[in-house]
PQR file with spaces between the fields and no chain letter, atoms N, CA, C, O and H, PARSE charges and radii, in Angstrom:
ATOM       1  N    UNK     1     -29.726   12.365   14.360 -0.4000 1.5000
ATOM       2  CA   UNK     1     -29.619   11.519   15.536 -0.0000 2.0000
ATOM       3  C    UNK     1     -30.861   11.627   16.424  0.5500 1.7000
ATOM       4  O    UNK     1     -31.392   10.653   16.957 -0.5500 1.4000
ATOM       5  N    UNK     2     -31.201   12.660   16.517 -0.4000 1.5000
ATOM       6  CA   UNK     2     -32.243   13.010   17.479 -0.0000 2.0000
ATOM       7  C    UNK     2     -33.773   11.630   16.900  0.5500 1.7000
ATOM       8  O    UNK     2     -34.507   11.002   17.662 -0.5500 1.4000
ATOM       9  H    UNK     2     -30.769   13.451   16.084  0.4000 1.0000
ATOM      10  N    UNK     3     -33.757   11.600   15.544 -0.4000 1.5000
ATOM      11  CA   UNK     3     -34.874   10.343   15.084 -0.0000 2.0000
ATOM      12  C    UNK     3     -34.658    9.007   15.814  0.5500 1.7000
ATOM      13  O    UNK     3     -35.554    8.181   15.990 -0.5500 1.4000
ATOM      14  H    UNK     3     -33.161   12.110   14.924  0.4000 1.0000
ATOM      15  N    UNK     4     -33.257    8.860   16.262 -0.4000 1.5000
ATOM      16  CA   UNK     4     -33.162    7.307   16.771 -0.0000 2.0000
ATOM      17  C    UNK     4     -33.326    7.657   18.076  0.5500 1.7000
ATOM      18  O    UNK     4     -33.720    6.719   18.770 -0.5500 1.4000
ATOM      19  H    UNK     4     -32.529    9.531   16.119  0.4000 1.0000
ATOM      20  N    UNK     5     -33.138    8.812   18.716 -0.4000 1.5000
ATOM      21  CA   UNK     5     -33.815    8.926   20.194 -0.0000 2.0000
ATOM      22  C    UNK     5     -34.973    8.794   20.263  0.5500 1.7000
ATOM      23  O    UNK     5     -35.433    8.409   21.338 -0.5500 1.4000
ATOM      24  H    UNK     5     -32.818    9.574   18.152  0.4000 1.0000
ATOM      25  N    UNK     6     -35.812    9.049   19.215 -0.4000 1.5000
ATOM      26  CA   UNK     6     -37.203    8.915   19.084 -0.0000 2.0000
ATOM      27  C    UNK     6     -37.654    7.744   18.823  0.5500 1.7000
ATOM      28  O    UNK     6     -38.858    7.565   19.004 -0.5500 1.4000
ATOM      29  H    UNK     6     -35.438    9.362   18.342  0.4000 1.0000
ATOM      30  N    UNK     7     -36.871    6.694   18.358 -0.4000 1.5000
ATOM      31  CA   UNK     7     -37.216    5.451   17.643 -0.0000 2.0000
ATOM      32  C    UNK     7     -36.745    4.675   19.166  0.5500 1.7000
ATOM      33  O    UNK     7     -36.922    3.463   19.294 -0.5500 1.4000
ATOM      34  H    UNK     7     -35.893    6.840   18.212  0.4000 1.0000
ATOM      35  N    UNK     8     -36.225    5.381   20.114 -0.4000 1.5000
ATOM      36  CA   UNK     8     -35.907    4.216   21.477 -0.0000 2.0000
ATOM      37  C    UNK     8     -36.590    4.675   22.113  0.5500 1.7000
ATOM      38  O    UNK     8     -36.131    4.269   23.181 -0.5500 1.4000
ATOM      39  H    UNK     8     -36.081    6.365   20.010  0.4000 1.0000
ATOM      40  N    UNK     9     -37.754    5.502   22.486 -0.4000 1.5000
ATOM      41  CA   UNK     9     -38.755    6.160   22.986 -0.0000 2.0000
ATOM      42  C    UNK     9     -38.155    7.057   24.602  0.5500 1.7000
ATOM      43  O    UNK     9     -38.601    7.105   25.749 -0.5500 1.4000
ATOM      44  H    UNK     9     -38.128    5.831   21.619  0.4000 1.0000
ATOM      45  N    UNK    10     -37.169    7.552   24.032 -0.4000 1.5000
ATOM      46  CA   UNK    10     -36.435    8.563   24.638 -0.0000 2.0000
ATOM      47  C    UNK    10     -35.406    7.650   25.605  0.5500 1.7000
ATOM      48  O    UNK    10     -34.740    8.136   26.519 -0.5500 1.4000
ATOM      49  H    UNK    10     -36.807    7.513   23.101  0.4000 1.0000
ATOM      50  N    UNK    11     -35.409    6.410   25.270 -0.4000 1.5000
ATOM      51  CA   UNK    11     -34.293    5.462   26.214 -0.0000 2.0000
ATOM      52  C    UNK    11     -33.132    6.096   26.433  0.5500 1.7000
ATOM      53  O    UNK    11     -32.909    6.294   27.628 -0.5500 1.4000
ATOM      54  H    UNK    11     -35.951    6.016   24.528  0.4000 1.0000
ATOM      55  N    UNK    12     -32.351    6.466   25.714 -0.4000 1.5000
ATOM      56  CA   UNK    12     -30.695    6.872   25.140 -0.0000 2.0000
ATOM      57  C    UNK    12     -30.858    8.416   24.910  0.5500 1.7000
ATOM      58  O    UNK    12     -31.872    9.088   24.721 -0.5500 1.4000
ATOM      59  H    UNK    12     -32.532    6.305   24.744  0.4000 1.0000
ATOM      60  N    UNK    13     -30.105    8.612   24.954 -0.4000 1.5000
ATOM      61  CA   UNK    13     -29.120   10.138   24.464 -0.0000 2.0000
ATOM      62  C    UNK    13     -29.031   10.249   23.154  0.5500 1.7000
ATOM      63  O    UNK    13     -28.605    9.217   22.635 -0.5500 1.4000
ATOM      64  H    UNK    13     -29.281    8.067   25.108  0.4000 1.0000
ATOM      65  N    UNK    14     -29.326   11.305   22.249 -0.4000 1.5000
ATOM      66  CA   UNK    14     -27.901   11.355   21.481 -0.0000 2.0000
ATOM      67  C    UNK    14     -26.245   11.521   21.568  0.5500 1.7000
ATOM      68  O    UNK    14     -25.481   11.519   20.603 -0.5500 1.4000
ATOM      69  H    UNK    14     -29.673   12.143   22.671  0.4000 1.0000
ATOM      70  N    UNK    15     -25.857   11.677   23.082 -0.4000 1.5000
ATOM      71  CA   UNK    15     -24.658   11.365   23.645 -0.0000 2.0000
ATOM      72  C    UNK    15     -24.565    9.416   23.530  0.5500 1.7000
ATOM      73  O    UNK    15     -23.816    8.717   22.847 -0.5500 1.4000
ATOM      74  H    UNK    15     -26.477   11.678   23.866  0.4000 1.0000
ATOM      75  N    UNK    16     -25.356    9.135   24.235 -0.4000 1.5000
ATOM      76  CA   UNK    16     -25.362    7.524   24.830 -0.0000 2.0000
ATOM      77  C    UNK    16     -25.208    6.845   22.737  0.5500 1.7000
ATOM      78  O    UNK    16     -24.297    6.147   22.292 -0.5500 1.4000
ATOM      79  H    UNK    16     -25.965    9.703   24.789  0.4000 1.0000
ATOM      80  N    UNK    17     -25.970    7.188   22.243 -0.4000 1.5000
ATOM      81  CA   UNK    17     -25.229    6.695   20.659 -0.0000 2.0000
ATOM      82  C    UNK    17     -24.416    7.115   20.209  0.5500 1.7000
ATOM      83  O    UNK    17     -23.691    6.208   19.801 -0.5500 1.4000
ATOM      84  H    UNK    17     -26.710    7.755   22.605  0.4000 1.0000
ATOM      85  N    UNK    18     -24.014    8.082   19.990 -0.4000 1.5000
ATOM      86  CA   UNK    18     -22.807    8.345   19.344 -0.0000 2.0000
ATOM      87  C    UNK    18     -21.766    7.805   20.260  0.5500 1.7000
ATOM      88  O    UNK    18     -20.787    7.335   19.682 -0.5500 1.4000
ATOM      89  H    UNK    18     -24.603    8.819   20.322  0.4000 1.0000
ATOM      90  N    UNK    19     -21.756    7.756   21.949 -0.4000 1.5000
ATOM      91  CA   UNK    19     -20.626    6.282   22.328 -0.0000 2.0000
ATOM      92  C    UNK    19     -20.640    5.187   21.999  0.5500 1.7000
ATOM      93  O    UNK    19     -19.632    4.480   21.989 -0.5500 1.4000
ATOM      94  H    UNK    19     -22.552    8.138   22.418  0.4000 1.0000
ATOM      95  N    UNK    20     -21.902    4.772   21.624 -0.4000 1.5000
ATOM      96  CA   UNK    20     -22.267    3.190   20.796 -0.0000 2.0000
ATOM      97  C    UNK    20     -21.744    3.060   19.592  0.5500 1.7000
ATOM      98  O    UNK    20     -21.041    2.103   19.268 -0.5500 1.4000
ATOM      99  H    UNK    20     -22.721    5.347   21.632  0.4000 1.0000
ATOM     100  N    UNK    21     -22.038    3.980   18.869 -0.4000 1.5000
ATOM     101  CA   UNK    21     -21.407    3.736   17.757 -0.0000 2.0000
ATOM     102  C    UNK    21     -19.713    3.770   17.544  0.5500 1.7000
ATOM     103  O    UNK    21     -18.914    3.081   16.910 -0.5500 1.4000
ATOM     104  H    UNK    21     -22.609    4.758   19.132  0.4000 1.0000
ATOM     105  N    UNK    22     -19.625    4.912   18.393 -0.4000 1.5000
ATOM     106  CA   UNK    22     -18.042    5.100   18.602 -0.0000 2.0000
ATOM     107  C    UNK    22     -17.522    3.279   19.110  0.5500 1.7000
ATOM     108  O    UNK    22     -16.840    2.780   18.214 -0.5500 1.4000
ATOM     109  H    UNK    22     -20.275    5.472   18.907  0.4000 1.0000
ATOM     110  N    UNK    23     -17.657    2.689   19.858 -0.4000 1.5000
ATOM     111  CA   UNK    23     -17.860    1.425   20.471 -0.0000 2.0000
ATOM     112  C    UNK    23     -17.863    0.049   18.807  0.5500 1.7000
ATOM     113  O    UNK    23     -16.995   -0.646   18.279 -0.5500 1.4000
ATOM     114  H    UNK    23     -18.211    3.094   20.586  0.4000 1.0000
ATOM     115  N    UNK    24     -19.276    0.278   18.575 -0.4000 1.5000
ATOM     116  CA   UNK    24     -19.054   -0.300   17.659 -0.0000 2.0000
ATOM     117  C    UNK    24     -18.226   -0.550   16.366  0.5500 1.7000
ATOM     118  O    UNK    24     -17.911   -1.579   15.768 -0.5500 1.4000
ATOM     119  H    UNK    24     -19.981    0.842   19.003  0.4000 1.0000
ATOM     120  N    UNK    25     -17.966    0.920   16.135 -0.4000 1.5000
ATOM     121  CA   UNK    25     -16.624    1.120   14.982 -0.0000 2.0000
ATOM     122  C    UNK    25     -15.535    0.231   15.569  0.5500 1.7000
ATOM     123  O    UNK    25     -15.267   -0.857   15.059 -0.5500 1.4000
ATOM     124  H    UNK    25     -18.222    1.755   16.621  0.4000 1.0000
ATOM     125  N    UNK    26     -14.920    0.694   16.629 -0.4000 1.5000
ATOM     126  CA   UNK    26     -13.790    0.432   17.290 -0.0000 2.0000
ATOM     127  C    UNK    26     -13.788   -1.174   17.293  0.5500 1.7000
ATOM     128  O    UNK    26     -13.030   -1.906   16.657 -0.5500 1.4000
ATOM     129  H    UNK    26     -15.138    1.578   17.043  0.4000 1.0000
ATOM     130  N    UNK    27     -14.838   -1.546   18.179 -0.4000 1.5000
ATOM     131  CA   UNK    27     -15.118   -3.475   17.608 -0.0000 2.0000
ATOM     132  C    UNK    27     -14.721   -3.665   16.207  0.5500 1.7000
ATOM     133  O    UNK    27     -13.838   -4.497   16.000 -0.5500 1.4000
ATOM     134  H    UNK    27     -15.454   -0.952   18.696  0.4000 1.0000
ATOM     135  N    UNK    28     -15.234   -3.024   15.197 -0.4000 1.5000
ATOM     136  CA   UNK    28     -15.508   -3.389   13.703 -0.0000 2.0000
ATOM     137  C    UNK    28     -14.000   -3.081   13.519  0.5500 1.7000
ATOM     138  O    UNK    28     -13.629   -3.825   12.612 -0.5500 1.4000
ATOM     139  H    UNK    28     -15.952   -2.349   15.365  0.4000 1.0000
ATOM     140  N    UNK    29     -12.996   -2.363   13.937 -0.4000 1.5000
ATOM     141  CA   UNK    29     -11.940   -1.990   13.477 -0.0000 2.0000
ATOM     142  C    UNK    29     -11.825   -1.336   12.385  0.5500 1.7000
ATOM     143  O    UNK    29     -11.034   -1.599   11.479 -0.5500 1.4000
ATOM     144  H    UNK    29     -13.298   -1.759   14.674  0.4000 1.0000
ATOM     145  N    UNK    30     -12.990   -0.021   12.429 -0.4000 1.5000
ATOM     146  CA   UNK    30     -13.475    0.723   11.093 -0.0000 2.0000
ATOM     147  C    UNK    30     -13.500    0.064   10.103  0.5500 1.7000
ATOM     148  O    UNK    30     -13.427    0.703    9.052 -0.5500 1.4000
ATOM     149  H    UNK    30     -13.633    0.193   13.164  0.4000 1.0000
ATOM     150  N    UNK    31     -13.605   -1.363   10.013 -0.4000 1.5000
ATOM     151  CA   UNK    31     -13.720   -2.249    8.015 -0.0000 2.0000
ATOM     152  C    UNK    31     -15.229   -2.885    8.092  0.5500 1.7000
ATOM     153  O    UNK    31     -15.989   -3.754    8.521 -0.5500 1.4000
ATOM     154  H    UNK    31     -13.665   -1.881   10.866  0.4000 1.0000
ATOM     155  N    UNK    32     -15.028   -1.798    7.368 -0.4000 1.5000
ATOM     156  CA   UNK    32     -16.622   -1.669    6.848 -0.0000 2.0000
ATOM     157  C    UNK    32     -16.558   -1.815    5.349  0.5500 1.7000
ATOM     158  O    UNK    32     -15.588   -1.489    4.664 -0.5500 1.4000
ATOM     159  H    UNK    32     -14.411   -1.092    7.020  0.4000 1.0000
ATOM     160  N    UNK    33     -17.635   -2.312    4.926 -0.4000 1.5000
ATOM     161  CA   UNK    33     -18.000   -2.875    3.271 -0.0000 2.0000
ATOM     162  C    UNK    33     -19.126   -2.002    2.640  0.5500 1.7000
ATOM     163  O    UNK    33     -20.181   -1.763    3.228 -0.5500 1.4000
ATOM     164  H    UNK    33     -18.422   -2.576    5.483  0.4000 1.0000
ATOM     165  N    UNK    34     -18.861   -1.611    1.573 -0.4000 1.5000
ATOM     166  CA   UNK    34     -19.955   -1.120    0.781 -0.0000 2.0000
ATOM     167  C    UNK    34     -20.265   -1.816    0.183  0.5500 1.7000
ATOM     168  O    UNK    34     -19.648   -2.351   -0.739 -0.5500 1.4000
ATOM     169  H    UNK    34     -18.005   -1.804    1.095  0.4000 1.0000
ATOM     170  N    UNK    35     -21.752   -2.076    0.701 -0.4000 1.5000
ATOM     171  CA   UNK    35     -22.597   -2.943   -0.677 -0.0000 2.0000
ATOM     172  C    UNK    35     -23.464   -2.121   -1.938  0.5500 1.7000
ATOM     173  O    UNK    35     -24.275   -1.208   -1.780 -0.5500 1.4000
ATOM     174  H    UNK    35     -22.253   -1.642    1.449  0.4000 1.0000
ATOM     175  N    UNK    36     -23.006   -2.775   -3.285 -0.4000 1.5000
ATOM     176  CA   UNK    36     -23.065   -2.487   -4.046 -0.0000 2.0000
ATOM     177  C    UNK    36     -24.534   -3.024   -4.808  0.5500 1.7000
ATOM     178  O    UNK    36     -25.357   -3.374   -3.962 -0.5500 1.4000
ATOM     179  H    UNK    36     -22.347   -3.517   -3.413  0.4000 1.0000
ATOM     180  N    UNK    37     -24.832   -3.106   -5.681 -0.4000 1.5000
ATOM     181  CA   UNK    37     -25.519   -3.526   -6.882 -0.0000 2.0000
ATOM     182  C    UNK    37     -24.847   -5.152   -7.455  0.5500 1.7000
ATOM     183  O    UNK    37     -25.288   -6.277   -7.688 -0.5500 1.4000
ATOM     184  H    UNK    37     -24.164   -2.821   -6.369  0.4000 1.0000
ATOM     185  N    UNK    38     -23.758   -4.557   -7.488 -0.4000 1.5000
ATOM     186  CA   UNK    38     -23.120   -5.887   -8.137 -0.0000 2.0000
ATOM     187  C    UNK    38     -22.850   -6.748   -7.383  0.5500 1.7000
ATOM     188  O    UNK    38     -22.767   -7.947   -7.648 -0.5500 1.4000
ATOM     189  H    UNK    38     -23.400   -3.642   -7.300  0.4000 1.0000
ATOM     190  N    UNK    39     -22.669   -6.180   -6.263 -0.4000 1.5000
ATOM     191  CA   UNK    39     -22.369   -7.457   -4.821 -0.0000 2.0000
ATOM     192  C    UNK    39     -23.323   -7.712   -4.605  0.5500 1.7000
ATOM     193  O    UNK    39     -23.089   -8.846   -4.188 -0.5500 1.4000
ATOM     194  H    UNK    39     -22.736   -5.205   -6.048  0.4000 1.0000
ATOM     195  N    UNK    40     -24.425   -7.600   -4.516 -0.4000 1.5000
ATOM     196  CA   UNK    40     -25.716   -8.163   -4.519 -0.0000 2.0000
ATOM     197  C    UNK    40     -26.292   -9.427   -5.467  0.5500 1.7000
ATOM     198  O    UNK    40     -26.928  -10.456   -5.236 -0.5500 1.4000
ATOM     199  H    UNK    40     -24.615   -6.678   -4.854  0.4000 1.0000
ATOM     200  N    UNK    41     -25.668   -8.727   -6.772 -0.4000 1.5000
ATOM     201  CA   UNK    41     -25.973   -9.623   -7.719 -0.0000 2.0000
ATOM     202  C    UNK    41     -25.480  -10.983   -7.679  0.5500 1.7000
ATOM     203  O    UNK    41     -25.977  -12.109   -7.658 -0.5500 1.4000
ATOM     204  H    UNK    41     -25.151   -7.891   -6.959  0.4000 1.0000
ATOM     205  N    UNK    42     -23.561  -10.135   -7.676 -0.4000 1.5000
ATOM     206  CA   UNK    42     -23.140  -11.709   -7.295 -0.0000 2.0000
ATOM     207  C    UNK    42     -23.450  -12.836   -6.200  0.5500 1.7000
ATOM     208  O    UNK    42     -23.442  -13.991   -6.626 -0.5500 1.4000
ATOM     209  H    UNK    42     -23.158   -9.220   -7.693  0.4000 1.0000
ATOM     210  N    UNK    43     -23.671  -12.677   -5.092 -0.4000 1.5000
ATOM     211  CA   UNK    43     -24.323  -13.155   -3.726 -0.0000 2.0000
ATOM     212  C    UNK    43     -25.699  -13.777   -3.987  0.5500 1.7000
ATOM     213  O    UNK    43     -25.845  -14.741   -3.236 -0.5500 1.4000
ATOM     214  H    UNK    43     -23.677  -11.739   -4.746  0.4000 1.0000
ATOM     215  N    UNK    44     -27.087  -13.515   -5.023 -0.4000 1.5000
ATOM     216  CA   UNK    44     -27.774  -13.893   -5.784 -0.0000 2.0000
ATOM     217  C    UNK    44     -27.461  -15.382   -6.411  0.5500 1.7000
ATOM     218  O    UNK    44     -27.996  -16.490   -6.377 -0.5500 1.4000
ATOM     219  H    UNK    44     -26.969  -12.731   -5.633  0.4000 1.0000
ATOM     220  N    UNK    45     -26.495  -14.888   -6.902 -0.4000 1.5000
ATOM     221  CA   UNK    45     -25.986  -15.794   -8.555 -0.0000 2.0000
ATOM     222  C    UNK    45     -25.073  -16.812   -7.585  0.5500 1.7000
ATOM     223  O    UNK    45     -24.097  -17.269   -8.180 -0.5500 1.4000
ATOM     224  H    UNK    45     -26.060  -13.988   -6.929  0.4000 1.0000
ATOM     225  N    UNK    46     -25.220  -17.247   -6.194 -0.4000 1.5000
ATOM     226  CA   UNK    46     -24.469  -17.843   -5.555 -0.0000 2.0000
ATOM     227  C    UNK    46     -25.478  -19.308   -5.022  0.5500 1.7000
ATOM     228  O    UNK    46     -25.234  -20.494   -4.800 -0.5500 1.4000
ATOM     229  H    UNK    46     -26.013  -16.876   -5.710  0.4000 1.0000
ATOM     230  N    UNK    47     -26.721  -18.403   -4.981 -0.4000 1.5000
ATOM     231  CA   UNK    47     -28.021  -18.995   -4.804 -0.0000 2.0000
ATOM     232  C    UNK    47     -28.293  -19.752   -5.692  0.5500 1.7000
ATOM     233  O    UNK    47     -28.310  -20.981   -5.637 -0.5500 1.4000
ATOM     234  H    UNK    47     -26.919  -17.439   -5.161  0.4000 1.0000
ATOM     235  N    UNK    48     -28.593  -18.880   -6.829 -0.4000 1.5000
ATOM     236  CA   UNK    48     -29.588  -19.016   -8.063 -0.0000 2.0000
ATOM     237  C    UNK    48     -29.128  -19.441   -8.999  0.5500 1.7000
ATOM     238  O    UNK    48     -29.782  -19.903   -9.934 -0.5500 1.4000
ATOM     239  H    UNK    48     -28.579  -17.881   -6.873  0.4000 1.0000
ATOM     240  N    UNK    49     -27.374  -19.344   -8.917 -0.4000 1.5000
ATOM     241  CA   UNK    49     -26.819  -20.277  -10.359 -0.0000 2.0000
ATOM     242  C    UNK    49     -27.194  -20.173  -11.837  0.5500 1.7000
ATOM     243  O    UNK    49     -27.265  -21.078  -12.669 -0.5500 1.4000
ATOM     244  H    UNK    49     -26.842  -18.969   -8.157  0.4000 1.0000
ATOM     245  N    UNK    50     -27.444  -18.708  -11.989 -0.4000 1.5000
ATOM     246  CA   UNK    50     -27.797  -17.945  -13.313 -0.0000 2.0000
ATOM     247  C    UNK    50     -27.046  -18.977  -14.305  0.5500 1.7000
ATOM     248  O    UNK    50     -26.243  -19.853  -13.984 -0.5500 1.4000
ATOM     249  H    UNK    50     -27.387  -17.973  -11.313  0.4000 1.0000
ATOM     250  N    UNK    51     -27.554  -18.619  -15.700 -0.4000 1.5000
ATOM     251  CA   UNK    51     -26.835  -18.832  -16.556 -0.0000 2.0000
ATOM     252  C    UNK    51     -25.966  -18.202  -16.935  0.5500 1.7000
ATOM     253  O    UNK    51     -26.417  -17.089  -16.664 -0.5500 1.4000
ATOM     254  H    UNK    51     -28.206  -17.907  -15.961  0.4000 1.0000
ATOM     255  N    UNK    52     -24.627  -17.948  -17.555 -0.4000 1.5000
ATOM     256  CA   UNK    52     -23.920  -17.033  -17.991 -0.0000 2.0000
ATOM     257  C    UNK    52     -24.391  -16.188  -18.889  0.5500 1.7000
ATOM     258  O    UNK    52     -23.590  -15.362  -19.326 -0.5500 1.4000
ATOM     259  H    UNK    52     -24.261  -18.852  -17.775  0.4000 1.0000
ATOM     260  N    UNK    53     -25.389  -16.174  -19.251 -0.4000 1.5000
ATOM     261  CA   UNK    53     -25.980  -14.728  -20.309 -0.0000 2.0000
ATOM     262  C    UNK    53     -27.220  -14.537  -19.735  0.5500 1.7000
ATOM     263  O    UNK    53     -27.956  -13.965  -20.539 -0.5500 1.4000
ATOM     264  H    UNK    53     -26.040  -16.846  -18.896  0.4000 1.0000
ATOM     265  N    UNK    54     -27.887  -14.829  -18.444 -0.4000 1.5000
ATOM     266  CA   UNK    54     -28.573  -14.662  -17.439 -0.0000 2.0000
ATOM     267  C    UNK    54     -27.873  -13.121  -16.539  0.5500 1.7000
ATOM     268  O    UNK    54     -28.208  -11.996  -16.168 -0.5500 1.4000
ATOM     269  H    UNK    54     -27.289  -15.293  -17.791  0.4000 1.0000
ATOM     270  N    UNK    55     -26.626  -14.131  -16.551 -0.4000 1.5000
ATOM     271  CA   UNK    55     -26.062  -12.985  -15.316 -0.0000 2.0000
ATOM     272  C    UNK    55     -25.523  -11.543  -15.978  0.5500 1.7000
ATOM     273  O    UNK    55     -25.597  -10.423  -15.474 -0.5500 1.4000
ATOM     274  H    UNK    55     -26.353  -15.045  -16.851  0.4000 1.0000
ATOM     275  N    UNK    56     -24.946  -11.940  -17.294 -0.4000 1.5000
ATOM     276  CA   UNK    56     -24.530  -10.574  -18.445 -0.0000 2.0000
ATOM     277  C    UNK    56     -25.823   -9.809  -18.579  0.5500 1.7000
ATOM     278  O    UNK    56     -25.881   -8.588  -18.727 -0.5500 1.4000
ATOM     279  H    UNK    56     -24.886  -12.850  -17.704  0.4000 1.0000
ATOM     280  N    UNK    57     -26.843  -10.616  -18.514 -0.4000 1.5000
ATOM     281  CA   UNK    57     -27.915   -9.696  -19.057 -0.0000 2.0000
ATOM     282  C    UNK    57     -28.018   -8.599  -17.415  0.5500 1.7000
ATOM     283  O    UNK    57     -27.826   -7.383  -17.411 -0.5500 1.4000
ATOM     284  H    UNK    57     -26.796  -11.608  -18.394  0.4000 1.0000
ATOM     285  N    UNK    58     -28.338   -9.386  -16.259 -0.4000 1.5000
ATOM     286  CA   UNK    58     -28.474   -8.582  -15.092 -0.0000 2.0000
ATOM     287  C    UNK    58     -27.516   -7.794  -15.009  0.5500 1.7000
ATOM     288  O    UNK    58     -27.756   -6.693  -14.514 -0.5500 1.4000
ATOM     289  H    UNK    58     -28.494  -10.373  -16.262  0.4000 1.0000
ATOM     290  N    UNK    59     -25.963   -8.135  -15.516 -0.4000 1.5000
ATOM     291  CA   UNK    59     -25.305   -7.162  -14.781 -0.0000 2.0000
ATOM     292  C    UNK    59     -25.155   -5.146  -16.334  0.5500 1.7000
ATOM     293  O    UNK    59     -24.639   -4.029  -16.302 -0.5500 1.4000
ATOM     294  H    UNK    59     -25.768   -9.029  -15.918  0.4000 1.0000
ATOM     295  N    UNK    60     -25.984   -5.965  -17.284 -0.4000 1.5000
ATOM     296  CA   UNK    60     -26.054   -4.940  -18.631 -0.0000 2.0000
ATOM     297  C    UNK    60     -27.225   -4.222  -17.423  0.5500 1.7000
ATOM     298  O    UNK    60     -27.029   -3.253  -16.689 -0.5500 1.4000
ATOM     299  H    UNK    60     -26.404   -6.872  -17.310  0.4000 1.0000
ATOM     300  N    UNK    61     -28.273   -4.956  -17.523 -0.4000 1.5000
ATOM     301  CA   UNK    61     -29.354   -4.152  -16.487 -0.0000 2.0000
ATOM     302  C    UNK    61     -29.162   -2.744  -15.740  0.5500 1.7000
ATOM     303  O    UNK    61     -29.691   -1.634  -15.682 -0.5500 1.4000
ATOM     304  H    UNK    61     -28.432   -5.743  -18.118  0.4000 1.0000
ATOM     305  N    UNK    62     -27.794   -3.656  -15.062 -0.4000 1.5000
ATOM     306  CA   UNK    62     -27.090   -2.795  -13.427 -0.0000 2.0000
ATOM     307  C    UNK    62     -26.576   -1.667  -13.960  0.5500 1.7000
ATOM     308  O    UNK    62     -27.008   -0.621  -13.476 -0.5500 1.4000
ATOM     309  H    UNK    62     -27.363   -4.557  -15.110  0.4000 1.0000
ATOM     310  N    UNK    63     -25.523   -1.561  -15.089 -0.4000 1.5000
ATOM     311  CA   UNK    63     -25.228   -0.566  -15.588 -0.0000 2.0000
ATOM     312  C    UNK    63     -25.932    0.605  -16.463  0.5500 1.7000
ATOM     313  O    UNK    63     -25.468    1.744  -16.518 -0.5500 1.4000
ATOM     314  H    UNK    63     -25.172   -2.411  -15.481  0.4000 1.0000
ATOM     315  N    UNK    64     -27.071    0.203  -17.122 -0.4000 1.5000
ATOM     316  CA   UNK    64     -27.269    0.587  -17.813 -0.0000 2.0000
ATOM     317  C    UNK    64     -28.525    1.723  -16.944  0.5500 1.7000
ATOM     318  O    UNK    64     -28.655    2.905  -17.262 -0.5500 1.4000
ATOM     319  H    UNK    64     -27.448   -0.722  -17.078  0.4000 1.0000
ATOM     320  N    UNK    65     -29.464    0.937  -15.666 -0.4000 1.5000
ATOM     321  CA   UNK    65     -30.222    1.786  -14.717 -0.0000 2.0000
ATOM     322  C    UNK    65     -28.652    3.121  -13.784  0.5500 1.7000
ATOM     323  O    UNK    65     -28.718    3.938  -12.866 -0.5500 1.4000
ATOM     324  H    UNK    65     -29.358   -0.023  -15.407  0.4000 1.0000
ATOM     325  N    UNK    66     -27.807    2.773  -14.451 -0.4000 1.5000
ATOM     326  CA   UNK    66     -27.024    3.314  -13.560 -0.0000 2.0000
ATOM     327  C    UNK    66     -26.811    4.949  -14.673  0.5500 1.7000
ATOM     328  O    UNK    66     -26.369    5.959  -14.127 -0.5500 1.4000
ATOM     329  H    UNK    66     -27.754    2.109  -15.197  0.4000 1.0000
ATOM     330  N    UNK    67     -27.065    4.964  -15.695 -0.4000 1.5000
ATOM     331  CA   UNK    67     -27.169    6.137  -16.669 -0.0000 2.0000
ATOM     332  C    UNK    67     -28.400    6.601  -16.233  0.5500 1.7000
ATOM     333  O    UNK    67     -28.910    7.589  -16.762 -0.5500 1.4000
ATOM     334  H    UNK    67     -27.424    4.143  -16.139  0.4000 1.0000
């Protein structure tokens, strides 16, 4: 924490963020998303309109950097 006090050039606390964030969770209603590899991909392929052995091949890719 102490790096983002440094990154606001001593503006905030590390008290004054951790209420922000506390703040912000509470807004968010703790649902929060993990983004993935594959959620990426798919969100891509939403754009880009792969071919179907376009997108098998990326998602062989995803798994296979994942060994």
């Amino acid at each position: 924490m102490k790096n983002y006090v440094e990154v606001t050039a001593n503006t905030y606390t590390v008290n004054d963020l951790k209420k922000m964030e506390g703040k912000i969770m509470t807004i968010l209603d703790f649902d929060l998303n993990v983004v993935t590899t594959l959620s990426l991909l798919q969100a891509t392929n939403i754009k880009s309109n792969l071919t179907s052995a376009a997108l098998s091949f990326c998602k062989y890719i995803l798994e296979v950097s994942i060994l």
